[in-house]
N, C-alpha and C positions, 0 to 999 in steps of 0.2 A: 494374473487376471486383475481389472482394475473395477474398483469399487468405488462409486460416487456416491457419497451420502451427503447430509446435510451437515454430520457433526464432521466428517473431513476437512472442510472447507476452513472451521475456525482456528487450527494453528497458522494458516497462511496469511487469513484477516488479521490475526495478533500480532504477526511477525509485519505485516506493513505497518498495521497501526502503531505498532513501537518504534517502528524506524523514522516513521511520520514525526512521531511524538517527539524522539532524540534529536531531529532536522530541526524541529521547532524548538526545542531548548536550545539548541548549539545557536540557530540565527539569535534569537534574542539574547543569549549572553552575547552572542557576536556584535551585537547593538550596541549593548549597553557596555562593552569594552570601549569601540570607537566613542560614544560619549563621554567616560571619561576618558577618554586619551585628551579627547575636543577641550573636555573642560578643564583639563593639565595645562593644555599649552596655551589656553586663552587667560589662563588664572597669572603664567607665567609672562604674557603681553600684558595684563594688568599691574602687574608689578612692575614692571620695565617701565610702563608708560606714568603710574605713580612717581617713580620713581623720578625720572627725568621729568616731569614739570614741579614737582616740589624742588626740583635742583636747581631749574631755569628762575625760579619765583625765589628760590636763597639768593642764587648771584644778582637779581634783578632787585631785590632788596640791597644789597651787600651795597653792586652800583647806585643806587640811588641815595644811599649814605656816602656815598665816596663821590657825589653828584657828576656820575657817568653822564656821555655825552649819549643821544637816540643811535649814533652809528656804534657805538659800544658795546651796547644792548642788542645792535643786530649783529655785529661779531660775535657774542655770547651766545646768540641765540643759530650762529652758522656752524659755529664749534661743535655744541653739542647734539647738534642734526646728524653729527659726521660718524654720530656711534653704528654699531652695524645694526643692521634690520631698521635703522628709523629713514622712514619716509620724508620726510617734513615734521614740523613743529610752527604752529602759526596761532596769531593772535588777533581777534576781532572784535568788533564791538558787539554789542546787541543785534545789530542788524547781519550784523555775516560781514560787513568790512573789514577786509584785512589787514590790523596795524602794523602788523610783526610777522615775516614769516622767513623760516630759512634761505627760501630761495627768495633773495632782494627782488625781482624782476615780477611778484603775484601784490608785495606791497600796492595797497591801493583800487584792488579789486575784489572781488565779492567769491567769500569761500562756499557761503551760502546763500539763499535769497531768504529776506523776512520769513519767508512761509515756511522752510525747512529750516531755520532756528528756532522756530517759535513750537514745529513739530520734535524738534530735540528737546523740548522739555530741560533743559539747562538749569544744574544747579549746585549749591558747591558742594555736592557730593560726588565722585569721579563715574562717569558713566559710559559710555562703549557699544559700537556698533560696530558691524561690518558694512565696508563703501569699499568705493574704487577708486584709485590712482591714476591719470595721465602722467605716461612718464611722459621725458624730454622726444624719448622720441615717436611720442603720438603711440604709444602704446599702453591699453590700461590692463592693468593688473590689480586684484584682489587686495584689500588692507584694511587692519584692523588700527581704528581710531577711537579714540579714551578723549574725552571732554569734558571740564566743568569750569564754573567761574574762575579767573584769573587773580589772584590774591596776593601780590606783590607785597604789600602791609599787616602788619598784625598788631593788633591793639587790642590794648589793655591784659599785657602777656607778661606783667610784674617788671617790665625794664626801670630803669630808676629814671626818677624823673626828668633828669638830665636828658635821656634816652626819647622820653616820651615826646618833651619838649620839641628836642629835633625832629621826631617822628610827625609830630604835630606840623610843624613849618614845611617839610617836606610835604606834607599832606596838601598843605595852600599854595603849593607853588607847583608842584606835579601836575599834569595832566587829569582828568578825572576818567578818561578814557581806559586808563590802566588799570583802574580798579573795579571797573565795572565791564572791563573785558570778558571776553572767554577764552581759554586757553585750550588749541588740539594739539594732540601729540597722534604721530601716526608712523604703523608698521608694518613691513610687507609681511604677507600669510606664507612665504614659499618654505618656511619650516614644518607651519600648521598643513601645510595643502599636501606637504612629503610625508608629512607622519600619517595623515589620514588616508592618504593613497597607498602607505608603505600596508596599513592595517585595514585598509578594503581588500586588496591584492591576498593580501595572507588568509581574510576571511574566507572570500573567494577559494583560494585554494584548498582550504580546508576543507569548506562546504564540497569542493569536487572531489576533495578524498574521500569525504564521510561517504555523499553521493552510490560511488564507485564501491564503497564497501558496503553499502547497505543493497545495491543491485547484486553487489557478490555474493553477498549472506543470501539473498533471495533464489542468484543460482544455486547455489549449495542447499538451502534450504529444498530445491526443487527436486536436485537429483538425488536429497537425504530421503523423500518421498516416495522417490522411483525406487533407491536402493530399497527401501523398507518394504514396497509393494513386490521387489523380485527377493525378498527373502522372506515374506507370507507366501509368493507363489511356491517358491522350496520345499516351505516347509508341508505345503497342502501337496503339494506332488511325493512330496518321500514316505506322508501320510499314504497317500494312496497307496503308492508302491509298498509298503508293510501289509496294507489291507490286500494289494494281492495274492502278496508270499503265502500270508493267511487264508485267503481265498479258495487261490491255487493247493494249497497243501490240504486242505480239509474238504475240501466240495466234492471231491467225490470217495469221500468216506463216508460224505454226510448223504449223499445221493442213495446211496445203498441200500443203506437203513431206510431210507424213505420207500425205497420202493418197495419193499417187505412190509412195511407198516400199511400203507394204500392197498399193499394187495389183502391184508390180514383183514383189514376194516372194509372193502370190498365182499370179503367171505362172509364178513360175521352181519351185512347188510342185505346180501342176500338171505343169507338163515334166517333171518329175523322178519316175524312180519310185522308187513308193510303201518306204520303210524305207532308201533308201539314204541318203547321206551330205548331199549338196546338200536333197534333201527336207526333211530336219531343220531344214538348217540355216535354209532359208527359211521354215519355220513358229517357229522362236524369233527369226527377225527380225520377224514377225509378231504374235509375243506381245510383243516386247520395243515395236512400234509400238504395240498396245492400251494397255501400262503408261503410256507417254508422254504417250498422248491422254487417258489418267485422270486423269493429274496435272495436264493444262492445265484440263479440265473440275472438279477439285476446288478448283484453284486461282481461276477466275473463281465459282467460285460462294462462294468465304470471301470474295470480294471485290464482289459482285456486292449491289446492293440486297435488304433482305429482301422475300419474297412470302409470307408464310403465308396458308395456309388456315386462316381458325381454326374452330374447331368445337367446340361444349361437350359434351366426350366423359366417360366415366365414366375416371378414371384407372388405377383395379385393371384395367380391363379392356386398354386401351394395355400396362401391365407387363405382364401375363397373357400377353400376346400378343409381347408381346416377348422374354420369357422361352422361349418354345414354339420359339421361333426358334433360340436357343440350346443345346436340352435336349438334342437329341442330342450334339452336341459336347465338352457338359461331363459328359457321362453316361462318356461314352467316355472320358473321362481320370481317371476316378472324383469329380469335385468334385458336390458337395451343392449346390442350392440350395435358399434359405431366404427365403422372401416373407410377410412382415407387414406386415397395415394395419389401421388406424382403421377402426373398421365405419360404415357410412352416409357415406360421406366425398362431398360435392355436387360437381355437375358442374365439371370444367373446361376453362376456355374454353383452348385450344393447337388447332398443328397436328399432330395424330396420326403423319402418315407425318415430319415433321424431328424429332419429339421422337423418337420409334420409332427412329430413328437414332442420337439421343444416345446413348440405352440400349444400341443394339449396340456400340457405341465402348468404351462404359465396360464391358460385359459383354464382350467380345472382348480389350481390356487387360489385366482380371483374370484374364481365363481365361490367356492366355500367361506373367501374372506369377505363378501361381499353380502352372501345369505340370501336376502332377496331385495326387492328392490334397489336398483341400484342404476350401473351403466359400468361398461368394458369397453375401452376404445383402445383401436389399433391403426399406427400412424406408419405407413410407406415414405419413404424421401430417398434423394440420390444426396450424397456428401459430396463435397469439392473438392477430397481427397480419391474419389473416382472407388464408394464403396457404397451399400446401403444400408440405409438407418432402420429400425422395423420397432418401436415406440409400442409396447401394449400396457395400458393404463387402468385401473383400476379404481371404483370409489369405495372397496372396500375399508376395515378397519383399522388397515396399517398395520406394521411393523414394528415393534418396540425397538424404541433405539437400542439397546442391548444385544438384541437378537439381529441386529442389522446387519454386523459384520459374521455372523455364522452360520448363514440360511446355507450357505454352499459348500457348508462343512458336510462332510458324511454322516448319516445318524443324528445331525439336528435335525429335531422336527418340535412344532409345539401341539403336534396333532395328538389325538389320544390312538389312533390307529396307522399312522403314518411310519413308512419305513426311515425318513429321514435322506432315501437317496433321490428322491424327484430334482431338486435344485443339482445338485450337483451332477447327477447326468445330465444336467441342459447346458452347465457350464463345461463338462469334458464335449459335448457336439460341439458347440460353437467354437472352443478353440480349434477342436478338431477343420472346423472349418478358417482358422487362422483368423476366428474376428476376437470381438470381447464383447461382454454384456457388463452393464452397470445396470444399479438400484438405489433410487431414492425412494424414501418413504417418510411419514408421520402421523403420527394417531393425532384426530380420526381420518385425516385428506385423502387417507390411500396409498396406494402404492404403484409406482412406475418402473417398468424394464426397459431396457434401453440396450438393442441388440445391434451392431455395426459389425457385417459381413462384406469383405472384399465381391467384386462381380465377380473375380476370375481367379480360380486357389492356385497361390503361386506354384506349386508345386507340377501342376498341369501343364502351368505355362513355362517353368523350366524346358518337362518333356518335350511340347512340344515346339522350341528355338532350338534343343538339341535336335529333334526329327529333322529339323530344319536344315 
């Protein structure tokens, strides 16, 4: 039997939300790994590209004391182009003209225009962007390029005078362009662009395992639900089954005695007259034998094989009639009922007089949980699964969440006069009829049954394919 309550629902919320929660920590380490991988291999192009124009600015010193010729310096400067991953290496003025650049054949033309040197913020601190690359054959490609002033010279760096001196006259005869250069150095990304595609791809895939095990945990978690609900139903069926071995084995020892007790207290009621003391007293030993022998007879029949009569009755009409039964009683205590259904709703195959019963159990509960003032509604609909839903609602006081899961135990009651077997014979009918009932409830909102009956008991319809 399956039981809907409000507190069921929150291990399944806990279990997404944890899985949610673990998805979101896993992307954002995922992040923050690619980040620094990024900032590995970009720290790694900054060092290379330090590296290599402080080496181009040593030999370009070195030549200029050894008063190299300009094509010397662009030999110098085609050498150490030729290391791997460098792009180019190119030298311009202020303006983006290019004095110097590995490939001899861009000398002369603008690496930049004024406006995007002036937006490079240029200075002799080494700084770095990502731009693109036309290679030779008209194709651009990603590259990371390092820039700052071009510093050929260094002065006032303790050389001896001697040193200085030269440094000096070199200074008035060099070019001034050289010194007030800027120097690019530039590297293809296809390492950077590998590694961070290598650790998208991996992400990725992890993210589709987690994925994949967090839907799996979810089936599992589903059918740990189901298994839990068919070893509650075990155990309430083998429950029963004890109560009837019980049942069965005493009920009619127990009948016995009752019925010598009733006829005793019959005798000693007529002796007695009528309103005095002993009268009484043997007619509530009388009532109190009726109660006893009700409860053996409700008790063999929750335990007793089902007998329906089934019959394909119209079901508005069953409610209709069951409601009629109850109208004076809830009139009386001012409760409203409220009956909605599906129009045309086709026959169903039930037994009239044990379903008719259900309905007064769960209309009788309401009414006492309710007291007065109040409202009872009963909702008819057809399911998409080709069954009908039959919704009876309550604004009474509700169900403690405690007592939620053992209303349809045997002998729970919270009545002070209640046998405790009402619920549970309305859950052996309905199975009987091959549906299920659920129960939500909350103090004070009330309380909701929620009963799903197949049109047609499969077992009819076995017979009759075999008749067939």
């Amino acid at each position: 039997m399956e039981f809907k309550t409000r507190t069921t629902l929150l291990p399944v919320w806990t279990v997404i939300a944890a899985v949610v929660l673990l998805l979101g920590i896993i992307v954002t380490l995922a992040i923050k790994d690619l980040q620094r991988g990024r900032e590995a291999e970009i720290q790694t192009l900054r060092e290379k590209s330090s590296v290599l124009m402080s080496s181009f600015e040593s030999g370009a010193r070195t030549g200029m004391g050894m008063r190299w010729r300009h094509d010397q310096r662009q030999t110098l400067l085609e050498e150490m182009a030729y290391q791997p991953n460098v792009l180019y290496i190119a030298i311009t003025d202020r303006s983006g003209r290019i004095l110097a650049h590995s490939d001899p054949q861009r000398v002369g033309q603008q690496l930049y225009s004024p406006q995007q040197m002036a937006a490079l913020k240029i200075s002799g601190d080494e700084q770095w962007h990502m731009t693109t690359f036309d290679e030779p054959q008209n194709e651009r490609q990603n590259a990371f390029e390092a820039y700052r002033w071009f510093k050929p010279l260094k002065r006032g760096n303790g050389h001896s005078g001697h040193m200085m001196k030269r440094s000096r006259m070199q200074e008035a005869t060099e070019p001034q362009d050289d010194e007030q250069g800027v120097i690019f150095a530039a590297f293809d990304t296809v390492a950077l662009d590998a590694a961070q595609a290598k650790d998208i791809r991996n992400t990725a895939i992890l993210l589709v395992i987690l994925l994949l095990l967090a839907f799996a945990s979810l089936f599992i978690f589903r059918d740990m639900r189901k298994i839990r609900q068919l070893q509650e139903e075990i155990r309430r069926k083998e429950k029963l089954a004890a109560i009837g071995d019980l049942a069965a084995g005493v009920a009619h020892e127990i009948r016995n005695p009752l019925s010598s007790i009733k006829g005793f207290a019959k005798y000693f009621a007529d002796r007695s007259p009528e309103g005095s003391e002993q009268h009484e007293l043997a007619k509530v030993m009388a009532k109190e034998v009726d109660r006893l022998n009700r409860a053996i007879t409700e008790l063999l029949a929750l335990v007793r094989p089902a007998d329906l009569r089934l019959q394909r009755v119209a079901i508005d009409e069953v409610i209709e009639h069951s409601l009629h039964l109850i109208r004076q009683d809830a009139e009386s205590r001012q409760i409203g009922l409220g009956y909605r259904c599906t129009d045309a709703l086709p026959l169903v195959e039930l037994d009239p007089d044990r379903f008719t019963q259900v309905l007064l159990n769960l209309y009788l509960n309401a009414i006492q949980a309710i007291g007065s003032d109040g409202s009872l509604e009963i909702d008819v609909e057809l399911t998409r699964d080709g069954a009908v839903r039959i919704t009876v609602s309550d604004s009474g006081t509700g169900i403690a969440p405690d007592d939620l899961q053992k209303i349809f135990n045997p002998y729970f009651t919270t009545k002070a006069t209640g046998t405790g077997l009402g619920l549970t014979m309305v859950q052996k009918v309905i199975e009987e009829h091959q549906g299920t009932i659920a129960v939500t409830s909350g103090q004070p909102t009330g309380t909701r049954f929620e009963i799903v009956i197949p049109l047609r008991h499969p077992t009819s319809q076995g017979e009759a394919h075999a008749d067939a």
